[in-house]
PAZAPA-4460 file (N, C-alpha, C; in steps of 0.05 Angstrom, whole numbers, plus 32768, in hexadecimal, padded with zeros to 4 digits):
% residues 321
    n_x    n_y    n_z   ca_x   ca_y   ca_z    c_x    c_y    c_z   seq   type   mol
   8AEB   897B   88AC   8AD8   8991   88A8   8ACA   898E   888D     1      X     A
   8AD3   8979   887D   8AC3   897A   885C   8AA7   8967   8864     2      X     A
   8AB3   8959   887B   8A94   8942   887B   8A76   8958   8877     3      X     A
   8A64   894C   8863   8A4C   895A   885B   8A33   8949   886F     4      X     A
   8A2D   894E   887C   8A12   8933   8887   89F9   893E   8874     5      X     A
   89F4   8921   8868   89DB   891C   8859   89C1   8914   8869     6      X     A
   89B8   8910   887D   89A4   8910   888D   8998   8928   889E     7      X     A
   89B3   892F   88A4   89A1   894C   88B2   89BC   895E   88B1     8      X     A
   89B4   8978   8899   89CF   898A   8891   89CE   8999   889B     9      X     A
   89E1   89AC   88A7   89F8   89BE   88AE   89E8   89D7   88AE    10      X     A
   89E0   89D6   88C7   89C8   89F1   88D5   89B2   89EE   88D1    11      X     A
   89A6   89CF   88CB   898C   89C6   88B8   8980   89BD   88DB    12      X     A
   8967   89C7   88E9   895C   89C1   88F8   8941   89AD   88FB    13      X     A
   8936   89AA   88DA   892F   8997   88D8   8934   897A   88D1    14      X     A
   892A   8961   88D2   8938   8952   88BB   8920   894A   889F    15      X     A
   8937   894C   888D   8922   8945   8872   891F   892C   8866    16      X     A
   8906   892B   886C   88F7   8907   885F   88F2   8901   887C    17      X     A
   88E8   8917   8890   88DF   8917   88A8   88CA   8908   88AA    18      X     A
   88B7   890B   8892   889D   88FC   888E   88A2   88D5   888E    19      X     A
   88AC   88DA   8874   88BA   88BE   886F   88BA   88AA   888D    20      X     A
   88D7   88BD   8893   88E1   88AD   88B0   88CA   889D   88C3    21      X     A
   88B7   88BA   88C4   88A7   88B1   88E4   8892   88A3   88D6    22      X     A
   888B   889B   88BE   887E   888B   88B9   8882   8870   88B4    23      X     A
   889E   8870   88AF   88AE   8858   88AC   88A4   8848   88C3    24      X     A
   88BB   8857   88DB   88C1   884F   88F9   88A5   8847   8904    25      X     A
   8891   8858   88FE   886D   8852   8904   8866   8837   88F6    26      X     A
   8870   8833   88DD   8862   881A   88D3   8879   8800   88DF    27      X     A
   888C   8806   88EF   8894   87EB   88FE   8887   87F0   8917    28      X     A
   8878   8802   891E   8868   87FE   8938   8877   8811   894F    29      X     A
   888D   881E   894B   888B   882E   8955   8876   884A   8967    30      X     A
   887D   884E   8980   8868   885D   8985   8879   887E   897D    31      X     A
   885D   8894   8984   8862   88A7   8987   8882   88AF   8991    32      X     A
   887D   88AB   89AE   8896   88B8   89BB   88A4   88A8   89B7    33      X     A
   88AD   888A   89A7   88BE   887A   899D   88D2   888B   898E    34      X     A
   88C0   888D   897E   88C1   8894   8960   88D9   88B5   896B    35      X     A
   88CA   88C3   897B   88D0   88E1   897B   88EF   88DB   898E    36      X     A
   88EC   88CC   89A1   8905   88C4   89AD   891B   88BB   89A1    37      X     A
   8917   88AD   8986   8928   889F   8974   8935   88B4   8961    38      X     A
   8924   88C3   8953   8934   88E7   894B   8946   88F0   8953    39      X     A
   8943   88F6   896D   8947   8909   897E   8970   88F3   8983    40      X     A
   8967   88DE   898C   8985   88D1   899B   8991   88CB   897C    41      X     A
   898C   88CA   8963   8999   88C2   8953   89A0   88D7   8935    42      X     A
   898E   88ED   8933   8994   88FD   892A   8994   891E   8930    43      X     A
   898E   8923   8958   898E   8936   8961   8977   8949   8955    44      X     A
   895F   893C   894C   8947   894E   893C   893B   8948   8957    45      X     A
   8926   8962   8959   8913   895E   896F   88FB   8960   895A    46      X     A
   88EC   8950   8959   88CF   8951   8955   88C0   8941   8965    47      X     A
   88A4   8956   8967   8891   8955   8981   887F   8935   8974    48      X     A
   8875   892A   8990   8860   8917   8988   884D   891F   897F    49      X     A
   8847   893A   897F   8830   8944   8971   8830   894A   894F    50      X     A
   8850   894D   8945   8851   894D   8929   8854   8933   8924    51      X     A
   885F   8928   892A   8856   8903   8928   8842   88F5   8925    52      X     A
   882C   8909   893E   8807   88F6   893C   87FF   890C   8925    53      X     A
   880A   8921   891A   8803   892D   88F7   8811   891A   88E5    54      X     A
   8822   891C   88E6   8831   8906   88C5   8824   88EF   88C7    55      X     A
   881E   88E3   88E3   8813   88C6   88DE   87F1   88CA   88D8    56      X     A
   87E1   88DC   88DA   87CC   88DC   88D6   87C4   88E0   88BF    57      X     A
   87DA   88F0   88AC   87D5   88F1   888E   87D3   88DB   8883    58      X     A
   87E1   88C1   888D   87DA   88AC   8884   87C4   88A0   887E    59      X     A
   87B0   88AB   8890   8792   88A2   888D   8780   88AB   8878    60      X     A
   878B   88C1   886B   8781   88CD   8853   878C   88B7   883D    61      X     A
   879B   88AD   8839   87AB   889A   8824   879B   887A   882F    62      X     A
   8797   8880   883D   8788   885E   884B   876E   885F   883F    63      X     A
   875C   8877   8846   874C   8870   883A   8740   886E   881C    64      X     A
   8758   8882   8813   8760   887F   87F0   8767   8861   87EA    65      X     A
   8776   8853   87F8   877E   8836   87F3   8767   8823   87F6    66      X     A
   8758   881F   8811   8742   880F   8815   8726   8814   8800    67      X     A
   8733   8827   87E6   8711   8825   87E2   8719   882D   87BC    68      X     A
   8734   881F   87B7   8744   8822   87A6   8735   8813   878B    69      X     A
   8729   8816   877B   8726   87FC   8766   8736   87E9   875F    70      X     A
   8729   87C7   875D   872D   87B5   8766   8733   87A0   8745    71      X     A
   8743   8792   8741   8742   8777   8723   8724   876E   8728    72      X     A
   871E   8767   8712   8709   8759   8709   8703   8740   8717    73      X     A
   8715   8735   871A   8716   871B   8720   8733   870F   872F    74      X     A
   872E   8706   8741   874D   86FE   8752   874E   86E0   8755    75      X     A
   875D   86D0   8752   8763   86AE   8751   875E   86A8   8778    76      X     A
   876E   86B4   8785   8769   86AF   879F   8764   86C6   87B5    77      X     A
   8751   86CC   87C6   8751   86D7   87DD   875A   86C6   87F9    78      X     A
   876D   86DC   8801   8773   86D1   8824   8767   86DB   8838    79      X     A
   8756   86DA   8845   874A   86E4   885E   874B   86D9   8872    80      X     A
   8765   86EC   8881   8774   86ED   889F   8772   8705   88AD    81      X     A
   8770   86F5   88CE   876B   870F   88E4   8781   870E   88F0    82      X     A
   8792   8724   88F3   87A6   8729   890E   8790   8733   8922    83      X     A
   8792   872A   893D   878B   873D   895E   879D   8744   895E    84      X     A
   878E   8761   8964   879F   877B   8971   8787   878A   8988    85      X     A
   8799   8793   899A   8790   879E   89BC   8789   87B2   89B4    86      X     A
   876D   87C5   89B7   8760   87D3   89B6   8756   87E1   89CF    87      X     A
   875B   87FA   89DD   8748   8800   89F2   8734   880C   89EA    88      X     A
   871A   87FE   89F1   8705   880B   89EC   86F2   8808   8A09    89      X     A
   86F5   8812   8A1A   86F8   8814   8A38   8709   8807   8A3F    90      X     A
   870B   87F1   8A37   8727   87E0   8A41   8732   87DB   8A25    91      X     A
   874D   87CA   8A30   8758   87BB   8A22   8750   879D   8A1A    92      X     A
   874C   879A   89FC   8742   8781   89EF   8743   877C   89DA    93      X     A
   8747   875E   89CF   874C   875B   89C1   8747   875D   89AE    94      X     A
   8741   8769   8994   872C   876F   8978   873C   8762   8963    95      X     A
   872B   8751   894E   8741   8743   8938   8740   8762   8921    96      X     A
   8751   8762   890C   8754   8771   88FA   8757   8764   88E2    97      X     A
   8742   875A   88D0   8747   8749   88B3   8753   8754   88A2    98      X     A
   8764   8748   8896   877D   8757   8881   876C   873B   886B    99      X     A
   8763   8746   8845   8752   8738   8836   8770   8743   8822   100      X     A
   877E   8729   881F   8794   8727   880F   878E   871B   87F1   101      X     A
   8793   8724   87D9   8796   870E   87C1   87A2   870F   87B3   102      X     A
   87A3   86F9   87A6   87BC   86F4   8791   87B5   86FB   876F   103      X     A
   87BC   870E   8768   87AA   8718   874D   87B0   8701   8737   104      X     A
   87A7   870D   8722   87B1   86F8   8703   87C6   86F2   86F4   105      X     A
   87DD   870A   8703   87F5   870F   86FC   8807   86FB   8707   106      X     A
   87FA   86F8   8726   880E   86E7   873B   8814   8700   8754   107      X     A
   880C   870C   8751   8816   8726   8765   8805   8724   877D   108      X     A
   8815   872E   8792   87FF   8731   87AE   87FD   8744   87B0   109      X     A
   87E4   874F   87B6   87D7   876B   87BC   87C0   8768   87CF   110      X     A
   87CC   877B   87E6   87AD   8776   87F9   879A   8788   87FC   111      X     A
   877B   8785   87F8   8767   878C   87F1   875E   87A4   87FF   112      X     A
   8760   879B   8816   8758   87A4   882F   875D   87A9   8847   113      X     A
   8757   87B5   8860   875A   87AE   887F   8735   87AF   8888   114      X     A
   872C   879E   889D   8718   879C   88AD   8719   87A4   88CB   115      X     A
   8710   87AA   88D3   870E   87A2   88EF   86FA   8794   88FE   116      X     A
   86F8   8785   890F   86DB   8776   891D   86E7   877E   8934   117      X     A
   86D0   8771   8944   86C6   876C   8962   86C7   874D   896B   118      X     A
   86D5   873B   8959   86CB   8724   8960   86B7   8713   895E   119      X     A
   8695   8722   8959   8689   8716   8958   867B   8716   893A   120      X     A
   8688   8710   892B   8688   871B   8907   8673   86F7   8900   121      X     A
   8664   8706   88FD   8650   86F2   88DE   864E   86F7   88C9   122      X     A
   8642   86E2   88C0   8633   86EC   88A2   862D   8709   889A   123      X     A
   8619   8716   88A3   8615   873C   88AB   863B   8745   889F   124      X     A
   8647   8739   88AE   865D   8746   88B2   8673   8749   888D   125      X     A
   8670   8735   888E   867D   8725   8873   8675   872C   8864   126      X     A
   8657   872F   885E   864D   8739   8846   864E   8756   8843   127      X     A
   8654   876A   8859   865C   877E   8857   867A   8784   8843   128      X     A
   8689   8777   8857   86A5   8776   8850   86AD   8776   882B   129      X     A
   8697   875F   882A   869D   874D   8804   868D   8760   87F7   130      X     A
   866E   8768   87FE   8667   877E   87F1   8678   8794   87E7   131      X     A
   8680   87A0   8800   86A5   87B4   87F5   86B2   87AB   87E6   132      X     A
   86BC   8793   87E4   86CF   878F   87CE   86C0   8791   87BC   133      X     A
   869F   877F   87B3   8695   8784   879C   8693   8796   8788   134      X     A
   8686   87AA   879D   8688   87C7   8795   86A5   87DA   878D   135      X     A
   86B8   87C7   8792   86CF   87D4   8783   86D5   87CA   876B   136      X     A
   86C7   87B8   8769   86CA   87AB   874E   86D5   8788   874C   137      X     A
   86CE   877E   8767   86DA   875F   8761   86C4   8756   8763   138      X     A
   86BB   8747   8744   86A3   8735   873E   86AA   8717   8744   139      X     A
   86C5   870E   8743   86CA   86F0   8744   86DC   86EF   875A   140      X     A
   86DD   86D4   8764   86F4   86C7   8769   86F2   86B0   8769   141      X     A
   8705   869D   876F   8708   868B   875E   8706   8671   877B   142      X     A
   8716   8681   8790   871C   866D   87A8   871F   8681   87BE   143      X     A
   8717   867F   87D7   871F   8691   87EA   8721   8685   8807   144      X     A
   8738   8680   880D   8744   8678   8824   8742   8685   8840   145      X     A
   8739   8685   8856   873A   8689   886F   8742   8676   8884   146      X     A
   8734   8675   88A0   8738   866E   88B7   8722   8661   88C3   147      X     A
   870A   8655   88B5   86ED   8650   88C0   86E1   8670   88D1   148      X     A
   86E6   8686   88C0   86D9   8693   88C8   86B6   8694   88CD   149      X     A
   86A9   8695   88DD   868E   8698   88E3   8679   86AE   88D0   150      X     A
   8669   869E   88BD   865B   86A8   88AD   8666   86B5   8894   151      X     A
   867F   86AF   8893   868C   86BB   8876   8681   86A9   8859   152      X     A
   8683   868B   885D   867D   867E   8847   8664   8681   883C   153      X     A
   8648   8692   8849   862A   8694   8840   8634   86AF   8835   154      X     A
   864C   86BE   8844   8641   86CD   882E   8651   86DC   8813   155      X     A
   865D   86BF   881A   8675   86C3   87FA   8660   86AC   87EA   156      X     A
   864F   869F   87F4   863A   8697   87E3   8625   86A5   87D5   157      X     A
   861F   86BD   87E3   8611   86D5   87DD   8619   86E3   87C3   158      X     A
   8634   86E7   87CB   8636   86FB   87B7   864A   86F5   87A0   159      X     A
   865D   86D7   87A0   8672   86CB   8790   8663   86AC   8792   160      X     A
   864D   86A0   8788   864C   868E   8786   8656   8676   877B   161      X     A
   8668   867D   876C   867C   8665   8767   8698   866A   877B   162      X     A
   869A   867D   8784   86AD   8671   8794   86B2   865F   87A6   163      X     A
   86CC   865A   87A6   86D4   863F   87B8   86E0   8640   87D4   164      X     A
   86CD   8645   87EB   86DE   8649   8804   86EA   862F   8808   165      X     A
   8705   8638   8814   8719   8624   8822   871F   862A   8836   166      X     A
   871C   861F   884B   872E   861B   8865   8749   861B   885F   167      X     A
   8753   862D   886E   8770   8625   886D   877C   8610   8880   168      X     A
   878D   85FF   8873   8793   85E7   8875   87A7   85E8   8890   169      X     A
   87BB   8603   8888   87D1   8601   88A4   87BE   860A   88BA   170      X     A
   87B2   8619   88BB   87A2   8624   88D1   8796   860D   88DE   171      X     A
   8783   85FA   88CB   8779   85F0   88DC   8784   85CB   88EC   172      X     A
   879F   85D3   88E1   87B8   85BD   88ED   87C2   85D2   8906   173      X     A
   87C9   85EE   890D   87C4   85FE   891C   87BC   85F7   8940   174      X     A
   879B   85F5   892C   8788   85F7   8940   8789   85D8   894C   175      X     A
   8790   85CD   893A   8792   85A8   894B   879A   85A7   895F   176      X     A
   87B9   85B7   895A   87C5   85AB   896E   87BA   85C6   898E   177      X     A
   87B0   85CB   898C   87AB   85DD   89A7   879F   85CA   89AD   178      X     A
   8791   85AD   89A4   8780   85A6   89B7   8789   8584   89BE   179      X     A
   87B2   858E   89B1   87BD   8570   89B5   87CF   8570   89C6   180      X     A
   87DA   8559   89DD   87F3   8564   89E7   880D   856B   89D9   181      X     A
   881D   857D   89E3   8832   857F   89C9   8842   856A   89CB   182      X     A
   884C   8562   89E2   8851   8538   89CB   8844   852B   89BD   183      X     A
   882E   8537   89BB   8821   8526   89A2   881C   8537   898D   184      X     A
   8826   854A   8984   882A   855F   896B   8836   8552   8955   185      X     A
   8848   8547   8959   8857   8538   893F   8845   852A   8937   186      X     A
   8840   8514   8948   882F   84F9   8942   8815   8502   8932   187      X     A
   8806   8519   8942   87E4   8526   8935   87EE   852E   8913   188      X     A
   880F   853F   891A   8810   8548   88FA   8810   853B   88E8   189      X     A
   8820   851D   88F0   882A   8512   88DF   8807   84F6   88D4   190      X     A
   87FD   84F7   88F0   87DD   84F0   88E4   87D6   84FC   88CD   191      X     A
   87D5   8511   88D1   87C2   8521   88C2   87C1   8525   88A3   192      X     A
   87E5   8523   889D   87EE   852E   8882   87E1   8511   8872   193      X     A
   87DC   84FB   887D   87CB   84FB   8864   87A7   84FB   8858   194      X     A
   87A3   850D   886C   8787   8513   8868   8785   8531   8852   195      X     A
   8799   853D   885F   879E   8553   8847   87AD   854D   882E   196      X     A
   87B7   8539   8827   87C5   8538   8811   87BD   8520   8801   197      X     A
   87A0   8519   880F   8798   84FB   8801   878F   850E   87E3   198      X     A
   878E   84F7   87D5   8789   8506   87AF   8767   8504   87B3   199      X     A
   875E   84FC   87BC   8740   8505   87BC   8731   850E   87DA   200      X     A
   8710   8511   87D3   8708   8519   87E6   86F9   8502   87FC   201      X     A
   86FA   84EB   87E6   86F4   84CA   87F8   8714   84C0   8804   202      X     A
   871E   84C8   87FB   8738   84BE   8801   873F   84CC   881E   203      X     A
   873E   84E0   8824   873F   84F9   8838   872F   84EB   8850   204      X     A
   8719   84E6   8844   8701   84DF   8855   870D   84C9   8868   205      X     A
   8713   84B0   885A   8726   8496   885C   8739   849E   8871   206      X     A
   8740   84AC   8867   875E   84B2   8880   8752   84C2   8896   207      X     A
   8747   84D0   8897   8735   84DD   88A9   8727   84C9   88C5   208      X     A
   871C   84B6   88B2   8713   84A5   88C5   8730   8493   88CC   209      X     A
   873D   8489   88C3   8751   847F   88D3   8768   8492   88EF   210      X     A
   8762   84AC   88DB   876F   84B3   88FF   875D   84BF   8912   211      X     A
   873F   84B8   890B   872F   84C3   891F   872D   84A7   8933   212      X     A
   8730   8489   8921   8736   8471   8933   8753   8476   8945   213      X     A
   875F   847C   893C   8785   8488   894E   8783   8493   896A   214      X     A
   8774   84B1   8962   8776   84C4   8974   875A   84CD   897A   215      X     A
   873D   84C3   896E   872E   84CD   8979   871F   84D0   8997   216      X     A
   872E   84BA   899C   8726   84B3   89BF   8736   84CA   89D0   217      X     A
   874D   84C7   89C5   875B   84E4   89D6   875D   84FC   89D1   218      X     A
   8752   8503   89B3   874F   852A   89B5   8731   851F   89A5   219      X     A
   871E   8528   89B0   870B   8524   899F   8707   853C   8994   220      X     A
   870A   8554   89A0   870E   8570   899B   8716   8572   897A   221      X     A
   8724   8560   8972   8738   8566   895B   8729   855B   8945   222      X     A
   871F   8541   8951   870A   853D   8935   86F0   854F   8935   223      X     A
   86E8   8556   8949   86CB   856C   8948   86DA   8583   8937   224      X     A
   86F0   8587   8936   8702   85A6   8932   86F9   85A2   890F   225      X     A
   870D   858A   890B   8708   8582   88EC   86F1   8577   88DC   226      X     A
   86DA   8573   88E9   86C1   8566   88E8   86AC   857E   88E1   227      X     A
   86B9   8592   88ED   86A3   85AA   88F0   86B2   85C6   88D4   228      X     A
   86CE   85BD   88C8   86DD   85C5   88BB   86E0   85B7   88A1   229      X     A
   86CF   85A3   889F   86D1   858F   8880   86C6   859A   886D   230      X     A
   86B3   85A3   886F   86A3   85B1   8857   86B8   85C9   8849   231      X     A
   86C5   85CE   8854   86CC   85EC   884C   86F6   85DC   8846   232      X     A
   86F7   85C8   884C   8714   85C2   884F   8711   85AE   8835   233      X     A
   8706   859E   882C   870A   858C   881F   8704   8594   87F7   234      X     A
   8705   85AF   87FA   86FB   85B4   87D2   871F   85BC   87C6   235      X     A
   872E   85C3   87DB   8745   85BB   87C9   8752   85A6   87C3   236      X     A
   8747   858A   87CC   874F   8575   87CD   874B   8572   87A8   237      X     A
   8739   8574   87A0   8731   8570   8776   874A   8578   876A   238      X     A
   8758   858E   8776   8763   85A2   8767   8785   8598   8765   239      X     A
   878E   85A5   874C   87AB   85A1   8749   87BF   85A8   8756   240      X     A
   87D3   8598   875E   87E7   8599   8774   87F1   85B5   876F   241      X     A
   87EA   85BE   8759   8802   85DF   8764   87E5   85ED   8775   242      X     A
   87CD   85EB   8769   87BF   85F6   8780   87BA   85F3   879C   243      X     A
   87BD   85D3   87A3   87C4   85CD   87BD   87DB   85DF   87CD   244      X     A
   87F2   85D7   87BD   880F   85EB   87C8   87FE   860A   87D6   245      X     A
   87F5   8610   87C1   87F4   8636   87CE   87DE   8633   87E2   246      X     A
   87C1   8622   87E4   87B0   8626   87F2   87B6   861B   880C   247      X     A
   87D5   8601   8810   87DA   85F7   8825   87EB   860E   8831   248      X     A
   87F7   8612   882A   8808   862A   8835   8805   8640   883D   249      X     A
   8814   8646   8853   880F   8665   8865   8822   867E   885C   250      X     A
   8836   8677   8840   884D   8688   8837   8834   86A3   882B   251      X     A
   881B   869A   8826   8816   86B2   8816   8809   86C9   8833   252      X     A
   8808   86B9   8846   87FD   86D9   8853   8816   86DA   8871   253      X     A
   881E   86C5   887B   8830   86C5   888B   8845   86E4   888C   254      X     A
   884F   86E2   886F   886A   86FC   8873   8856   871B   886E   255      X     A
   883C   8713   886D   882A   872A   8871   8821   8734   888B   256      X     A
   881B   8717   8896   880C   8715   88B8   882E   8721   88C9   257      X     A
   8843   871C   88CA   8858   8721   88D8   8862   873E   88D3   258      X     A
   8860   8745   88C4   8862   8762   88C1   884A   876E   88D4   259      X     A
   882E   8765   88D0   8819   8774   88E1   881F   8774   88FE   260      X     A
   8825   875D   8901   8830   874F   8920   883D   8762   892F   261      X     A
   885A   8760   891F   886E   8773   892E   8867   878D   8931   262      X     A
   885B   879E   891F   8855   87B4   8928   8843   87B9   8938   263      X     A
   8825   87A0   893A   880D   87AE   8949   881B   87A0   896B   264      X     A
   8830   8790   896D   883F   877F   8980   884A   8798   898E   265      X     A
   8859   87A7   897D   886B   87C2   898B   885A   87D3   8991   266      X     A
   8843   87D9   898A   8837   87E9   8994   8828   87E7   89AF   267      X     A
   8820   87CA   89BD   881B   87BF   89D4   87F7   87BE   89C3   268      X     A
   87E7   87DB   89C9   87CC   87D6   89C5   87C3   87F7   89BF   269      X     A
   87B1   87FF   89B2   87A2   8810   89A1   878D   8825   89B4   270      X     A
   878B   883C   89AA   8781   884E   89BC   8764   884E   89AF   271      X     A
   8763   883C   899C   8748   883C   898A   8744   8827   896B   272      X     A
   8731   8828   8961   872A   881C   894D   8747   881F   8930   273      X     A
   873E   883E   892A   874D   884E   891C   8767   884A   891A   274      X     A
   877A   884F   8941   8794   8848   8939   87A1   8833   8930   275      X     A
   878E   881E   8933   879D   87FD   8927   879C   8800   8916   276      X     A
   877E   8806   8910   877F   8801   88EC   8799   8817   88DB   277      X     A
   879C   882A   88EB   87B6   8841   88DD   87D4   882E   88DE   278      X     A
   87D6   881E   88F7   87EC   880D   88FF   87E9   87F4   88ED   279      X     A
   87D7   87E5   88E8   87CE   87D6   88D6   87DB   87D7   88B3   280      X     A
   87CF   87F8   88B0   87D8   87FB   8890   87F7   8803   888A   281      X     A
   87FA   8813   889E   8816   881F   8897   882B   8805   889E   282      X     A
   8826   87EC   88AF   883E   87D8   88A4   8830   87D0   8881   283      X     A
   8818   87C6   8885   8818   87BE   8868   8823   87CE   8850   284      X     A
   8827   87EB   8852   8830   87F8   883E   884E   87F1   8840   285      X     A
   8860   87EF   8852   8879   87E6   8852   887C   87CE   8852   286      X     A
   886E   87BB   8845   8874   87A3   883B   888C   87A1   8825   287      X     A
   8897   8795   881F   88AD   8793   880A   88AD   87A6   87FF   288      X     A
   88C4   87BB   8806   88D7   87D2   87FC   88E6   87C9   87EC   289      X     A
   88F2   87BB   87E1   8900   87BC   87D4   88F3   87A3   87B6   290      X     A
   88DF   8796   87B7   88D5   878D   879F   88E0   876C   8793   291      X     A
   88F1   875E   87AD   88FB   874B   87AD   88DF   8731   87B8   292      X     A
   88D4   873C   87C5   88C0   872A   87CC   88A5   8723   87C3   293      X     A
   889D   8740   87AC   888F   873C   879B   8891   8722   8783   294      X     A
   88B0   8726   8774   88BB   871A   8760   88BF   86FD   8768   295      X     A
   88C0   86FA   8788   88C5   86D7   878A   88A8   86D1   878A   296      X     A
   8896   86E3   8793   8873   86DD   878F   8871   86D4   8773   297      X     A
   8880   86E5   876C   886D   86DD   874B   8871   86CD   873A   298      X     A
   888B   86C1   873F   8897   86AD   8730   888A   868E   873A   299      X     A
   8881   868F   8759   8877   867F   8766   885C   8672   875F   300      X     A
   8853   868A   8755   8830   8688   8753   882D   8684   8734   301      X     A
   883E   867C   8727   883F   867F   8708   8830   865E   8705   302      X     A
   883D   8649   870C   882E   862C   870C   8818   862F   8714   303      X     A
   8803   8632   872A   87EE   8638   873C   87DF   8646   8727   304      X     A
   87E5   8653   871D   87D9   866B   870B   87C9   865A   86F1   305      X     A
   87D4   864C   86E2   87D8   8640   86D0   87BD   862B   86D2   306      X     A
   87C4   8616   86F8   87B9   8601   86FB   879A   8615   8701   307      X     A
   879E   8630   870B   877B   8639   8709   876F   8639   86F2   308      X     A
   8778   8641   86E5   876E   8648   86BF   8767   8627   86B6   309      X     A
   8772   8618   86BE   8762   8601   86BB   874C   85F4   86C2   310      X     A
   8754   85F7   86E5   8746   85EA   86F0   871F   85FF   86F8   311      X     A
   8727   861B   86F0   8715   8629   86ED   8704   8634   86D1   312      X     A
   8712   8621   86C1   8705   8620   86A2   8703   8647   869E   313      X     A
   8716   8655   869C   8724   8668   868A   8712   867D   8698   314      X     A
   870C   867C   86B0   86FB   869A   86C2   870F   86A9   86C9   315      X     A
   872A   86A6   86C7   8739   86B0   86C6   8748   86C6   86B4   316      X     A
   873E   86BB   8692   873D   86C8   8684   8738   86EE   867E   317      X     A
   8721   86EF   8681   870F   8704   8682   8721   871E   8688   318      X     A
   8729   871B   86A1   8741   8728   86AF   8759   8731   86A2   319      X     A
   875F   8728   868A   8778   872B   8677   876B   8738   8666   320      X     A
   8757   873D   865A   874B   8746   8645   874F   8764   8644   321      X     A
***
């Protein structure tokens, strides 16, 4: 009879940090009657799906406080990645959602933004998007990584003319192999690594043409893939091996993209524009709770950091001041 319960006390009909909870359980993708079913069998609280679609909607007041937040001066790298997520908008379809990730001057990841498209995103589109960040205050960047998105690089020419778009490198080893048999996945990868890791951009070239003699008879797909992806893949080749490391790699948006995943995954598909993007932010806000994944960021990005301030003759600077 001394037991005290700390979750839900002794004639207490509500539970407290009710908010908390169903926003939690919401940002792993939980649904409504998930969420209200899950109360109910594990701490005997009944709350309606209708106080649920209230707590989760307050969220959208803090979203739009976040998306339009003032921005650093200047950021070393942008990541620009789309999760699809199912949308009914008479039907069910697919819509991408751009998540504009960067790595500030400190070493820290902080993400900028959420988008939504239609798929059929240009130039028009992009320069919308970068305009917004402008207007929050990001005049520079230094390098900005994507997926060969369509019309992004005119208009990060527009408005960041020294920046440096890059293809991302895993992506578009990715996309190879969709168009290789998977017995031949090893063989294409193990082609490839040295066209990305040759020390120059003649050197690249060189190896390029030797495995377009290998395999170009049988995926020709793969050299049109990389042929039509050179311009935008080959400017980190100049740069110092700790910059290679971060721009080759998928660690900086990967444990970002899998959090989006699973929750917009549990949710099946969206009753609208709005609810993704609400499903969208609330996993990003539950990104590392506990501050362990920040601190291996930062210790990580401390070399990389260093090799920009060089290799960007001190635009980096400014930003410390």
């Amino acid at each position: 009879g001394s037991f005290e319960p700390q979750i839900v006390k002794k004639r207490q009909r509500r539970l407290s940090g009710v908010d908390e909870m169903v926003l939690s359980l919401s940002a792993k993708g939980l649904t409504r009657g998930e969420i209200s079913a899950h109360l109910a069998e594990v701490y005997g609280a009944e709350v309606s799906k209708q106080t649920i679609s209230t707590i989760t909607d307050k969220v959208m007041e803090g979203m739009a406080e976040w998306q339009n937040r003032p921005l650093d001066r200047v950021y070393p790298v942008l990541f620009v990645d789309a999760i699809n997520v199912k949308i009914r908008d008479g039907q069910v379809a697919n819509r991408p959602v751009y998540v504009v990730m960067a790595v500030t001057t400190e070493g820290t990841r902080g993400i900028l933004g959420v988008w939504a498209g239609d798929g059929g995103e240009g130039a028009k589109y992009w320069l919308h998007v970068f305009t917004e960040l402008k207007n929050r205050g990001l005049d520079d960047v230094l390098m900005l990584v994507c997926d060969g998105l369509k019309g992004l690089p005119e208009a990060v020419e527009t408005l960041w003319p020294r920046t440096i778009v890059q293809t991302c490198v895993v992506h578009l080893l990715r996309n190879s192999f969709r168009y290789a048999a998977r017995q031949d996945w090893d063989k294409v990868a193990k082609a490839l690594k040295p066209v990305y890791t040759a020390p120059s951009e003649d050197a690249a070239t060189e190896r390029f043409g030797e495995f377009q003699e290998t395999w170009g008879r049988k995926y020709p797909a793969i050299i049109k893939l990389w042929e039509n992806a050179w311009a935008e893949f080959v400017p980190f080749l100049s740069f110092d091996v700790e910059i290679r490391k971060v721009i080759c790699s998928t660690n900086a948006t990967e444990s970002v993209n899998a959090r989006i995943r699973k929750a917009v995954r549990a949710r099946g598909h969206f009753p609208n524009e709005a609810a993704a993007l609400k499903c969208v932010y609330m996993a990003l806000m539950s990104l590392d709770p506990t501050g362990k994944g920040r601190k291996r960021w930062t210790i990580r990005w401390k070399a990389p950091l260093n090799a920009f301030q060089i290799a960007f003759e001190g635009r980096l600077t400014p930003a410390n001041n």
